[in-house]
N, CA, C and O atoms as CSV, one atom per row, in Angstrom:
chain,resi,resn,atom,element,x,y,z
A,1,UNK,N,N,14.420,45.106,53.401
A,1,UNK,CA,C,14.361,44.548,52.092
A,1,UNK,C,C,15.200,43.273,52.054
A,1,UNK,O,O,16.403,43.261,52.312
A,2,UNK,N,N,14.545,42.296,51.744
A,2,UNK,CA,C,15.536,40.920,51.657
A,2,UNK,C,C,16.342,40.572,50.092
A,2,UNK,O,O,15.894,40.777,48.964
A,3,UNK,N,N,17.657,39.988,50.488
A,3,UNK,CA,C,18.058,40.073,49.142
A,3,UNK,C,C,17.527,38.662,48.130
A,3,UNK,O,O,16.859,37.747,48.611
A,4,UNK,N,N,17.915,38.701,46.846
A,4,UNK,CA,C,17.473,37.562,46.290
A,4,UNK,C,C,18.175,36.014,46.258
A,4,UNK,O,O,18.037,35.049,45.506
A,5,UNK,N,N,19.145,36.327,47.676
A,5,UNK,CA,C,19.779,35.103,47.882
A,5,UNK,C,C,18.829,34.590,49.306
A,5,UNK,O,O,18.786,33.450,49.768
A,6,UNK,N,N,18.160,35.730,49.777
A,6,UNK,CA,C,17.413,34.890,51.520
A,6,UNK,C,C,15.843,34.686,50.866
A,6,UNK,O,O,15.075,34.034,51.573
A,7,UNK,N,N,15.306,35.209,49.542
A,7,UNK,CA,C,14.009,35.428,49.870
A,7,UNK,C,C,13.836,34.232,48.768
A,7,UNK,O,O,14.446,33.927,47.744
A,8,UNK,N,N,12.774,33.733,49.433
A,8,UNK,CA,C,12.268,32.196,48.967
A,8,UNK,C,C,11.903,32.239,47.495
A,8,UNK,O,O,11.698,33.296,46.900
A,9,UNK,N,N,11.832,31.019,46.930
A,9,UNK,CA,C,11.645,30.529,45.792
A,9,UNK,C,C,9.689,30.346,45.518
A,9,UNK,O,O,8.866,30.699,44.673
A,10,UNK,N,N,9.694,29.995,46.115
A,10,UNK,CA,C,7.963,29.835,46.052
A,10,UNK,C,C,7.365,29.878,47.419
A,10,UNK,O,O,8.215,29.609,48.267
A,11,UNK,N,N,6.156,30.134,47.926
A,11,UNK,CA,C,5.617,30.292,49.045
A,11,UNK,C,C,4.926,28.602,49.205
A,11,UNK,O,O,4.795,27.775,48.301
A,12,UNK,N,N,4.694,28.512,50.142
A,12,UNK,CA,C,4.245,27.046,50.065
A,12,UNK,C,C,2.788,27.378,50.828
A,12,UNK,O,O,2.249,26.567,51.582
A,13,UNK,N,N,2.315,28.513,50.558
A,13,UNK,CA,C,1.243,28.348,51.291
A,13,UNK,C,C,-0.018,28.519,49.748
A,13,UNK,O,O,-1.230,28.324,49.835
A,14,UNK,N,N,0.658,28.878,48.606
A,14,UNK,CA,C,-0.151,28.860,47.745
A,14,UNK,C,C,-0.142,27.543,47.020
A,14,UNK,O,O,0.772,27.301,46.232
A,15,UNK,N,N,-1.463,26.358,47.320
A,15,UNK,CA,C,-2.005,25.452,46.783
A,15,UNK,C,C,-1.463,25.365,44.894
A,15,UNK,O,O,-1.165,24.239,44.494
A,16,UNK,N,N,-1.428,25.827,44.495
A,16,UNK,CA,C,-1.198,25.836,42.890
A,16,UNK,C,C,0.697,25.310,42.587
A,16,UNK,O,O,1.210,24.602,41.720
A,17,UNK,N,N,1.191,25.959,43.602
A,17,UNK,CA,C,2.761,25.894,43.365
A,17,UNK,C,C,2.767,24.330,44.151
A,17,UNK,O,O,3.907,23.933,43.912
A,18,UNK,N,N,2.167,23.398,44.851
A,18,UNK,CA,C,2.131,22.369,45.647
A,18,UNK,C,C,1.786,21.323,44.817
A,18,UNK,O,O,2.118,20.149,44.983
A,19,UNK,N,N,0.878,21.923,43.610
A,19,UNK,CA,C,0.166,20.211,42.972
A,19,UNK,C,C,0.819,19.825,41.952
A,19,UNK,O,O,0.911,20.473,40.910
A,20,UNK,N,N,1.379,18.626,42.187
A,20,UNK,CA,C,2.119,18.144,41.202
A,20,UNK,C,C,1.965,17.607,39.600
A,20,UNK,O,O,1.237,16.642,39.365
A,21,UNK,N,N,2.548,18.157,38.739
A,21,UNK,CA,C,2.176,17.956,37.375
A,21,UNK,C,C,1.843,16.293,36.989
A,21,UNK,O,O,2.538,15.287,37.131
A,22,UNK,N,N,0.665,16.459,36.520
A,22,UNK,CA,C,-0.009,15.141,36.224
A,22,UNK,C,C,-0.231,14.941,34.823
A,22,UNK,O,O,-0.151,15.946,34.115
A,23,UNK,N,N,-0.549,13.614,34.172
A,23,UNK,CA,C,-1.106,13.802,33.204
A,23,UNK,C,C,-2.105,12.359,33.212
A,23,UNK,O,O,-2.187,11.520,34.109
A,24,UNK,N,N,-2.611,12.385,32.273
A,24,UNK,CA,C,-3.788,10.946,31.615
A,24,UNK,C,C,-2.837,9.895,31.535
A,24,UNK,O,O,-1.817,10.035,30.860
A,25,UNK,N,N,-3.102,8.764,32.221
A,25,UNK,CA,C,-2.063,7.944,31.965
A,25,UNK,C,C,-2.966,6.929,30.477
A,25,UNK,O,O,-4.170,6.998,30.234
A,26,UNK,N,N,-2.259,6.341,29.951
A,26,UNK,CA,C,-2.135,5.353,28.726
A,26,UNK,C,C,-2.710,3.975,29.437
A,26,UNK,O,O,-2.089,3.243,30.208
A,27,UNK,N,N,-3.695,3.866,29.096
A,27,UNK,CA,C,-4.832,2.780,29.102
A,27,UNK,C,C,-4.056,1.619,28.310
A,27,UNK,O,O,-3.534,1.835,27.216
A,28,UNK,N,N,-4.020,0.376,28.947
A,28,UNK,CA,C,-3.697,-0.571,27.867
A,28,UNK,C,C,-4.935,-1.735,28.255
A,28,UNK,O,O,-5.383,-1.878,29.392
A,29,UNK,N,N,-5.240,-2.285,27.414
A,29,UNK,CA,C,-5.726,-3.851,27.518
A,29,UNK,C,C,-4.881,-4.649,27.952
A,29,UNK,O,O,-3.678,-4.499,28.168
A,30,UNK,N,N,-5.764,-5.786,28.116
A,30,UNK,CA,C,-5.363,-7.134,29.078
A,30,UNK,C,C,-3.985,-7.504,28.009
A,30,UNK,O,O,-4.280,-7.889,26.878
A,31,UNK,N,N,-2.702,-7.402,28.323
A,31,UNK,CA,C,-1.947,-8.489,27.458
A,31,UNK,C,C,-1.381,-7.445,26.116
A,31,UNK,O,O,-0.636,-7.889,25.243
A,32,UNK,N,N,-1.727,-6.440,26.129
A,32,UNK,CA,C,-1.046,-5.138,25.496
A,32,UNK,C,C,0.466,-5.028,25.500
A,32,UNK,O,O,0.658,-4.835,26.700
A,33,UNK,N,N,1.530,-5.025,24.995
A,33,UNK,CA,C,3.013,-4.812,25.062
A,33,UNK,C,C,2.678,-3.450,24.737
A,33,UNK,O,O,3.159,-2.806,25.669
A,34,UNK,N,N,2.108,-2.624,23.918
A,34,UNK,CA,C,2.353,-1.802,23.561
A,34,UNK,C,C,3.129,-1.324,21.853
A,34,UNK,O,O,3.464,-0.259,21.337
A,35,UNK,N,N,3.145,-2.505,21.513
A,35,UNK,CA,C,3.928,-3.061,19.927
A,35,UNK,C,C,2.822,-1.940,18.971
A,35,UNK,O,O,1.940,-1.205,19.418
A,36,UNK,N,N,3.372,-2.197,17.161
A,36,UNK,CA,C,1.998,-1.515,16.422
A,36,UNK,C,C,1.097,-3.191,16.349
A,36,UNK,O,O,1.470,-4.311,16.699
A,37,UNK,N,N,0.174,-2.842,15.910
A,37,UNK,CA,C,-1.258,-3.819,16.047
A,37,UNK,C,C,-0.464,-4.746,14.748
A,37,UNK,O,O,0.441,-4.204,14.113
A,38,UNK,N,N,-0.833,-5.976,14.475
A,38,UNK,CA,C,-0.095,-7.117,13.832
A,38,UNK,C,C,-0.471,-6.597,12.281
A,38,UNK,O,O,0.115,-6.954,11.259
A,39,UNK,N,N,-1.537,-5.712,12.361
A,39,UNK,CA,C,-1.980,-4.934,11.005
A,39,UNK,C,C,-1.263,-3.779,10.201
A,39,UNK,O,O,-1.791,-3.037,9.372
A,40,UNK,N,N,-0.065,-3.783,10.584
A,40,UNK,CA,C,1.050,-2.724,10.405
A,40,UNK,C,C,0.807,-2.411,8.947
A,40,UNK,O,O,0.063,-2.653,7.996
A,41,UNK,N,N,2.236,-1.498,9.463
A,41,UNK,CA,C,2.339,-0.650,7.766
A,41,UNK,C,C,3.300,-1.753,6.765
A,41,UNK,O,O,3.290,-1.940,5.548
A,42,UNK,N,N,3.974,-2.264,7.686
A,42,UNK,CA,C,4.599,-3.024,6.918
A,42,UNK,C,C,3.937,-4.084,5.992
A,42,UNK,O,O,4.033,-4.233,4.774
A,43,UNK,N,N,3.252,-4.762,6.913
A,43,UNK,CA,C,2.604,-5.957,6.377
A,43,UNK,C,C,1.838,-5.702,5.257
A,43,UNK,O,O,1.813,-6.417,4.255
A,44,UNK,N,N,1.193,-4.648,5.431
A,44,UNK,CA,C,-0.095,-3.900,4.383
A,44,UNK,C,C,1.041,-3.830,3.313
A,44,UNK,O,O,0.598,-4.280,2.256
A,45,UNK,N,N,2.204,-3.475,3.209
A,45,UNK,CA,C,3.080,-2.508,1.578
A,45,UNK,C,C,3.194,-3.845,1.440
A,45,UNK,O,O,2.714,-4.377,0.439
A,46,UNK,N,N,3.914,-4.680,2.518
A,46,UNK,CA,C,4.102,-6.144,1.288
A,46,UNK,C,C,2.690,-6.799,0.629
A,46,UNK,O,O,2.661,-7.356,-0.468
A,47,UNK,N,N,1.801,-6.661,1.309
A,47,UNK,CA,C,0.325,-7.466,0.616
A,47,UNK,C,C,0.348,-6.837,-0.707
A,47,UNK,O,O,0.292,-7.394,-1.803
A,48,UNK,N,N,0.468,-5.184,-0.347
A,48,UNK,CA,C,0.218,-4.517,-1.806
A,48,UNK,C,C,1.102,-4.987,-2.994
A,48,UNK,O,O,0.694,-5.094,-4.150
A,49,UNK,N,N,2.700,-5.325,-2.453
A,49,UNK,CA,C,3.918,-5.842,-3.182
A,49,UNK,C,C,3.224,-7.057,-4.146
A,49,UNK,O,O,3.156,-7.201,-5.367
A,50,UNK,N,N,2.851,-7.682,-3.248
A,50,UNK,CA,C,2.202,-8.996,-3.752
A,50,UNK,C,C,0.955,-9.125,-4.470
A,50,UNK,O,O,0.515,-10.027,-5.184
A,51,UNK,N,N,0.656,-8.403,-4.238
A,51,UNK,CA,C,-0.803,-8.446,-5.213
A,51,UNK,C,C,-0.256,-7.380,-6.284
A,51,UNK,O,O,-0.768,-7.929,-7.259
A,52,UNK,N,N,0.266,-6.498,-6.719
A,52,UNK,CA,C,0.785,-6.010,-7.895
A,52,UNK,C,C,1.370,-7.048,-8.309
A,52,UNK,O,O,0.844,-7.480,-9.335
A,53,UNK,N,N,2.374,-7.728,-7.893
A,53,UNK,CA,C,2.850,-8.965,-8.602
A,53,UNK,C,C,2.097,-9.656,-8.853
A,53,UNK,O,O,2.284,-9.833,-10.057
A,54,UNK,N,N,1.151,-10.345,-8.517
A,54,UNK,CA,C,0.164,-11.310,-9.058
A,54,UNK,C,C,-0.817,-10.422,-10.340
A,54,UNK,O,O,-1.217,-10.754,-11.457
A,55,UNK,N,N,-0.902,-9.546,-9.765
A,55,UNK,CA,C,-1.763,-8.903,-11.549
A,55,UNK,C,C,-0.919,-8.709,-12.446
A,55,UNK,O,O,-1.240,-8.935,-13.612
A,56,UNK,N,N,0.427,-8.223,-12.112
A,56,UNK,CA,C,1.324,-7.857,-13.211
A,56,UNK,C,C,1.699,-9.203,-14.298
A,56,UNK,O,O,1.810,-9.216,-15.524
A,57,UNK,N,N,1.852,-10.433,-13.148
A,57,UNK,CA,C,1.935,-11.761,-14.366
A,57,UNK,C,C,0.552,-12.001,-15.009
A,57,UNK,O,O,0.593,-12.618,-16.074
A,58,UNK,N,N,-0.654,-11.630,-14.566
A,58,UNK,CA,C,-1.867,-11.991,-14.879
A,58,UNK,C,C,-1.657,-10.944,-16.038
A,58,UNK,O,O,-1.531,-11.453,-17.151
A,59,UNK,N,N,-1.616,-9.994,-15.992
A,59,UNK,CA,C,-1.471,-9.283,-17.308
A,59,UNK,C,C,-0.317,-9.490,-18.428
A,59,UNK,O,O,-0.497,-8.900,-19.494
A,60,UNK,N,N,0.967,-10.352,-18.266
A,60,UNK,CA,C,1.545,-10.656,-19.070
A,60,UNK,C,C,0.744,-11.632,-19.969
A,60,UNK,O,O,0.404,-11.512,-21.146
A,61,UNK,N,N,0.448,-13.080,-18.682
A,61,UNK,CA,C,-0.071,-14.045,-19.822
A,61,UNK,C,C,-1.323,-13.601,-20.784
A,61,UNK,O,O,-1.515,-14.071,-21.905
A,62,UNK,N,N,-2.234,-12.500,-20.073
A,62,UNK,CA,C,-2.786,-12.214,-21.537
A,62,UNK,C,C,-2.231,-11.257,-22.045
A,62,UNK,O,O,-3.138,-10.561,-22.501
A,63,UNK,N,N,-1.035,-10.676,-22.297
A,63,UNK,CA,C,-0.690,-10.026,-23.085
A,63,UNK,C,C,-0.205,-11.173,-24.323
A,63,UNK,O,O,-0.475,-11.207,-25.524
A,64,UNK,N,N,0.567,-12.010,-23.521
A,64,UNK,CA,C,0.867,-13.147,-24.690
A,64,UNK,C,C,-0.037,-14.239,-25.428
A,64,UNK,O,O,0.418,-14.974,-26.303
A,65,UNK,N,N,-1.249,-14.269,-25.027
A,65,UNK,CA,C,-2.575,-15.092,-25.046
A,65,UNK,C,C,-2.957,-13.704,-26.118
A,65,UNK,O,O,-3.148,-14.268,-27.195
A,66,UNK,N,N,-3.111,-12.549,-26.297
A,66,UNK,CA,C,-3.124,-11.540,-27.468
A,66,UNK,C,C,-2.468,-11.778,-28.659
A,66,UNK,O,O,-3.055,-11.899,-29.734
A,67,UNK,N,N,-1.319,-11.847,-28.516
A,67,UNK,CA,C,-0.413,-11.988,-29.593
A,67,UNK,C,C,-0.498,-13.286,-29.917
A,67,UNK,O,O,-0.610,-13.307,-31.142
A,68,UNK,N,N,-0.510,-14.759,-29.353
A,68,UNK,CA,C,-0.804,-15.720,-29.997
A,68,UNK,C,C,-2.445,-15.429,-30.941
A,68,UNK,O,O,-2.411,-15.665,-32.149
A,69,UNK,N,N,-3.391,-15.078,-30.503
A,69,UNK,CA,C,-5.121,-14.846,-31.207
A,69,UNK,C,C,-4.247,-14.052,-32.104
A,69,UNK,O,O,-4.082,-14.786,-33.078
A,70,UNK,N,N,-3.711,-13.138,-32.265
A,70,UNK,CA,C,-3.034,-12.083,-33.658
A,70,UNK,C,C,-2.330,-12.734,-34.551
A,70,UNK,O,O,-2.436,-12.549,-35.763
A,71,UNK,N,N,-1.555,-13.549,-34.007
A,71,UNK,CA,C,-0.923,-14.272,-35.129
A,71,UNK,C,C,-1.737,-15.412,-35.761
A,71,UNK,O,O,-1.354,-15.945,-36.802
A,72,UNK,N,N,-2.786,-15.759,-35.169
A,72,UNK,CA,C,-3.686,-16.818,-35.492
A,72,UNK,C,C,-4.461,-16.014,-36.171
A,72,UNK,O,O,-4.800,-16.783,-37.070
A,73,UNK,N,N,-4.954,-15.091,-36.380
A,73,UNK,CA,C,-5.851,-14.642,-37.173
A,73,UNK,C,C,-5.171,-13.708,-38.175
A,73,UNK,O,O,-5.743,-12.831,-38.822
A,74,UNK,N,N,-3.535,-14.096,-38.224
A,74,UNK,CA,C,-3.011,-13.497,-39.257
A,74,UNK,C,C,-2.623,-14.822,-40.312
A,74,UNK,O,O,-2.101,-14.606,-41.405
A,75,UNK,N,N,-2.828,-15.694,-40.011
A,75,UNK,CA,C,-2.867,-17.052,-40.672
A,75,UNK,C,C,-3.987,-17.545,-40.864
A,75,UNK,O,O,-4.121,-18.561,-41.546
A,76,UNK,N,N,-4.973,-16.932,-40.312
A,76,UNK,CA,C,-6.454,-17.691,-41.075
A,76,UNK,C,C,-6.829,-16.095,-42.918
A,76,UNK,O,O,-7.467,-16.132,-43.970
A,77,UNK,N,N,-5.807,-14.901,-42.091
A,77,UNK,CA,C,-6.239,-13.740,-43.245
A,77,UNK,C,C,-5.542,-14.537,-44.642
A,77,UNK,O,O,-6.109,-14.555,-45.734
A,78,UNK,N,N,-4.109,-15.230,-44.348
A,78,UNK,CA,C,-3.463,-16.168,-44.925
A,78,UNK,C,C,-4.292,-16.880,-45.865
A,78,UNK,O,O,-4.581,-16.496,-46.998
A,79,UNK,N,N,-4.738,-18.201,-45.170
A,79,UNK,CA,C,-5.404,-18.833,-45.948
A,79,UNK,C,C,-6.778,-18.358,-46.320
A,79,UNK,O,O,-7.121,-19.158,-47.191
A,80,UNK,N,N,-7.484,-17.739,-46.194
A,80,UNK,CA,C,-8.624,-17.314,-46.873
A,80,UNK,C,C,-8.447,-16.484,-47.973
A,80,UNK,O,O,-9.464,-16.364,-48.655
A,81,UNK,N,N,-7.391,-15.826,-48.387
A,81,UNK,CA,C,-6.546,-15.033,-49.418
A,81,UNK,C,C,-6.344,-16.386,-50.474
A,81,UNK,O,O,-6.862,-16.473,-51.587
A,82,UNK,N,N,-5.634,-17.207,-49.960
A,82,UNK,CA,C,-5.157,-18.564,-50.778
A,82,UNK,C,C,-6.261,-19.282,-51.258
A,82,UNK,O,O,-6.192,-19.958,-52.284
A,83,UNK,N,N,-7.325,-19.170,-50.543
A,83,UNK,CA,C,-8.481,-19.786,-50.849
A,83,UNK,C,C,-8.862,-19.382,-52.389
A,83,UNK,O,O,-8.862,-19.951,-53.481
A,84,UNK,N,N,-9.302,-17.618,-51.689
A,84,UNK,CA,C,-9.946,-17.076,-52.610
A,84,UNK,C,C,-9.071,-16.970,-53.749
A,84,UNK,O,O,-9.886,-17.180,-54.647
A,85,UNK,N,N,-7.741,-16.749,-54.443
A,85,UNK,CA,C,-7.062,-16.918,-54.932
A,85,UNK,C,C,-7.240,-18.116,-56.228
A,85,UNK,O,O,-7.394,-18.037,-57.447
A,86,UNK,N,N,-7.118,-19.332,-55.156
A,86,UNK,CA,C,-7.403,-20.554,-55.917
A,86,UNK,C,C,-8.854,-20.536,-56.528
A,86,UNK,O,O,-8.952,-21.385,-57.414
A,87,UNK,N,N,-10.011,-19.818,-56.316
A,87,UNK,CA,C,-11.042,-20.030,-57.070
A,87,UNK,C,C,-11.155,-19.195,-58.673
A,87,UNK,O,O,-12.023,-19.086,-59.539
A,88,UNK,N,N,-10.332,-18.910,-58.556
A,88,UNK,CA,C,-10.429,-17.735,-59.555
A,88,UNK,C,C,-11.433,-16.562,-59.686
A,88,UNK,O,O,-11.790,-16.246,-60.821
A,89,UNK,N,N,-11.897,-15.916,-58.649
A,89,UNK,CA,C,-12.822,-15.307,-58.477
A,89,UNK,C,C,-11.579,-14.064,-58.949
A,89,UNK,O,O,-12.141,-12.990,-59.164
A,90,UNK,N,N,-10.711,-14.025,-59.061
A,90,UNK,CA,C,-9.981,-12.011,-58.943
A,90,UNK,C,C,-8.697,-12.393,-59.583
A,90,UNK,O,O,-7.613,-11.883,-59.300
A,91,UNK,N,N,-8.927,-13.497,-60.628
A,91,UNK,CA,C,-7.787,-13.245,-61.599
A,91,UNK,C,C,-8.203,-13.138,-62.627
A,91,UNK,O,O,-9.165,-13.757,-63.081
A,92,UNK,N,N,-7.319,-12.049,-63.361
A,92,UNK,CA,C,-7.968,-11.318,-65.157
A,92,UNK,C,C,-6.251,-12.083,-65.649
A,92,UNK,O,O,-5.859,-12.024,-66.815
């Protein structure tokens, strides 16, 4: 009986314990570093940054392009009151 200090670690006559662990190697193209593609995540959140900003002022100026037409048509309710007023159509 051999002890477990003389008796071998692996047999070398079995093919399976001999082939060395491989894997798929990583394909690159011509000129590849390996970087992310220039289409990143980054670049994409700032485009998005930026284009929320550009609608967000686009929606101020007509928010304020609103309120100027409101106050303008609170000065034409104005004078058409004054109008009608002056004709005497609704005074007793």
């Amino acid at each position: 009986m051999q002890s477990a200090l003389t008796r071998p670690i692996f047999r070398a006559a079995n093919p399976t314990a001999l082939r060395s662990l491989t894997t798929t190697p990583f394909i690159m193209g011509a000129g590849d570093t390996g970087a992310p593609k220039p289409r990143g995540r980054r670049e994409a959140a700032q485009e998005g940054l930026w284009i929320k900003q550009q609608e967000a002022e686009k929606l101020e100026i007509l928010r304020k392009k609103v309120k100027e037409q409101q106050q303008h048509m609170r000065e034409l309710d104005k004078h058409l009151e004054e109008y009608i007023g002056s004709q005497g159509g609704e005074q007793n």
